[in-house]
Each structure stands twice: as C-alpha cells, then as structure tokens.
C-alpha positions in Angstrom: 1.9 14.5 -15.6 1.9 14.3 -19.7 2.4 10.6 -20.4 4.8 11.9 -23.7 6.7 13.9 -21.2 10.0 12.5 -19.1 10.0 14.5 -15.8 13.5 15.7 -14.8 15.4 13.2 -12.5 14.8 15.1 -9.4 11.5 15.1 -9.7 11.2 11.1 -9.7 13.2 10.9 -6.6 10.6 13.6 -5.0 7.6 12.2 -6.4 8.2 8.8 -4.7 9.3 10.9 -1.4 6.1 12.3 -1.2 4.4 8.7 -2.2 6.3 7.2 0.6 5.4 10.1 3.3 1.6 9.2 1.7 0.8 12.7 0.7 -0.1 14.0 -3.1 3.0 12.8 -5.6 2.0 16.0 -7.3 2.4 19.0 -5.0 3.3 16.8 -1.4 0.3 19.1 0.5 -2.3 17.0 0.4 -2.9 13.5 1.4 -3.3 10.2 -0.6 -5.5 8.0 1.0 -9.0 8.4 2.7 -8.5 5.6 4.9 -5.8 3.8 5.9 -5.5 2.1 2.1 -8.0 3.9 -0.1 -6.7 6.4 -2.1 -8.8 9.6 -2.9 -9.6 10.4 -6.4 -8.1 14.0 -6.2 -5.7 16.1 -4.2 -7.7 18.7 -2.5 -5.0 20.9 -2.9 -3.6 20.6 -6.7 -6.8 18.7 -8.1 -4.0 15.8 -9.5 -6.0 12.8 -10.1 -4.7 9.5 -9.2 -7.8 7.5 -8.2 -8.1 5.8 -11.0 -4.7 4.2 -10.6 -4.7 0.7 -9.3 -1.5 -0.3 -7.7 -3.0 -3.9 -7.2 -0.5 -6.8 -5.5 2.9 -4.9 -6.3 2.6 -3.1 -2.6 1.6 -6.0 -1.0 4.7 -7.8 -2.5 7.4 -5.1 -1.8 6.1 -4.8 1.5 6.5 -8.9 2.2 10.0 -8.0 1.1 10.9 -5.4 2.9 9.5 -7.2 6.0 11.1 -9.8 5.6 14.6 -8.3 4.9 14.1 -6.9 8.5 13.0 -10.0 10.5 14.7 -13.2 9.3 17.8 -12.1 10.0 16.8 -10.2 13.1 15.6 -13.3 14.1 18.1 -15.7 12.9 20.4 -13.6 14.4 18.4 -13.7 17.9 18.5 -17.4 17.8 22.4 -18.1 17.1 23.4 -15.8 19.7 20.9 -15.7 22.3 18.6 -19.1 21.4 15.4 -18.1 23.6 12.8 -20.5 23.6 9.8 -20.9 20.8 7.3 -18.8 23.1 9.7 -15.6 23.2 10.2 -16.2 19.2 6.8 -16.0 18.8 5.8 -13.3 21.6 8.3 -11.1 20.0 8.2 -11.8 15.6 4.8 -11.9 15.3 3.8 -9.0 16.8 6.9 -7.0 15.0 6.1 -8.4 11.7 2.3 -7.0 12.1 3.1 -3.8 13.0 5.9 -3.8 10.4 3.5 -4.3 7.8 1.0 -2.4 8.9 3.1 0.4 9.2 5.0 -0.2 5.4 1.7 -1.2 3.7 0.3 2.0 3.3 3.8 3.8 2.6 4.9 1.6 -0.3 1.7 1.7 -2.3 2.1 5.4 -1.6 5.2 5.3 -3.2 3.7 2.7 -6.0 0.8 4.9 -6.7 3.4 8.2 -7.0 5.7 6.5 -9.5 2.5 5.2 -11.2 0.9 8.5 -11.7 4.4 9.8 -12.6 4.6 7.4 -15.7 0.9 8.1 -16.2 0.3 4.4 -15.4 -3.4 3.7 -14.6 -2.9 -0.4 -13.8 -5.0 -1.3 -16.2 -3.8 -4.7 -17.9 -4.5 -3.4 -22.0 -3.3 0.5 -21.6 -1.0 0.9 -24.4 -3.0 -1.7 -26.5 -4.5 -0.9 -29.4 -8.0 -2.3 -30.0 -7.4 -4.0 -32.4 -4.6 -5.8 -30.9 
C-alpha cells in the first residue's frame, strides 16, 4: 500500500477481516504467520511484504482486553447466581482464559499487523522522524 495513499473505506474494514482470519491483509489467499505467532516476510501469493512490521505489545494488550471482557463477568456472573466453590472457579476460568488467549493471540496481531501494513506502519519508534530531529 502507498503510505501517501488513503485506501477506500471498504478496503480497511476487509483488510483487518483478513488480518483477523490470519491470512495476507493484501489479497486474503495466503497466510500470515509461519508458526503460530511469526509472521512471514511475504505472501506467497501477492509477494506483499509485511515482515518487517513489528506489531510489538499492542496484541498482547487487546487480547488481555478482550479476554477479559469475556471472563469477569462470565464469572462474576457464575458466582452471584450459582456461587460454586473456589476449586470449580478455578477448574473452569483458568483453563477458558488459556485457550481464550491462545486462540485471540494470533488473530488480533493478525488484525494489528493488517491495519499496520495498511497505514504503511513498520513499528519502528523514529519512522516519520527526520534525522535530524
């Protein structure tokens, strides 16, 4: 994507589809990652390069969000209207919130890295800067 150029709002929304379903933000054929969080350097299908881009702590941190919009009230709900003992609480969160965010992890900085290669972001902490600067 041209950094000068603003792609149309439609493409945004599709862009972080196909970052979310962890296939290319590009074209959506091929996939993001090598492993379960590296990212490959180019799509083998439409060459778009986005290995370079480091998404960092942001996916991390929606992820602990998003997660956590699920269970606390899942479970606060769980204990005002049922009130199981601590053993079931634990039996049953902290297996869910593992699998939760093992299963959102890779999906949001699939998303992060699509709207990142979208603005032509690369995560580097002086793009834009001037040297002199």
């Amino acid at each position: 994507m041209n950094e000068n150029a603003t792609p149309p709002p439609g493409f945004r929304w599709t862009t972080i589809w196909r970052g979310l379903r962890k296939r290319c933000p590009s074209c959506g054929d091929g996939p993001v990652y090598r492993a379960y969080l590296k990212p490959i350097e180019a799509c083998g299908a439409c060459a778009a390069q986005f290995g370079h881009i480091r998404a960092d702590d942001f996916p991390p941190y929606l992820t602990i969000v998003v997660v956590g919009h699920i269970i606390v009230p899942l479970l606060v709900l769980t204990e005002k209207f049922i009130g199981p003992p601590a053993w079931v609480h634990l039996s049953l969160w902290l297996p869910l919130t593992l699998v939760l965010m093992f299963a959102f992890l890779p999906r949001l900085k699939g998303a992060v890295l699509a709207w990142m290669w979208m603005l032509g972001l690369s995560g580097n902490e002086t793009q834009g800067l001037d040297a002199g600067e």
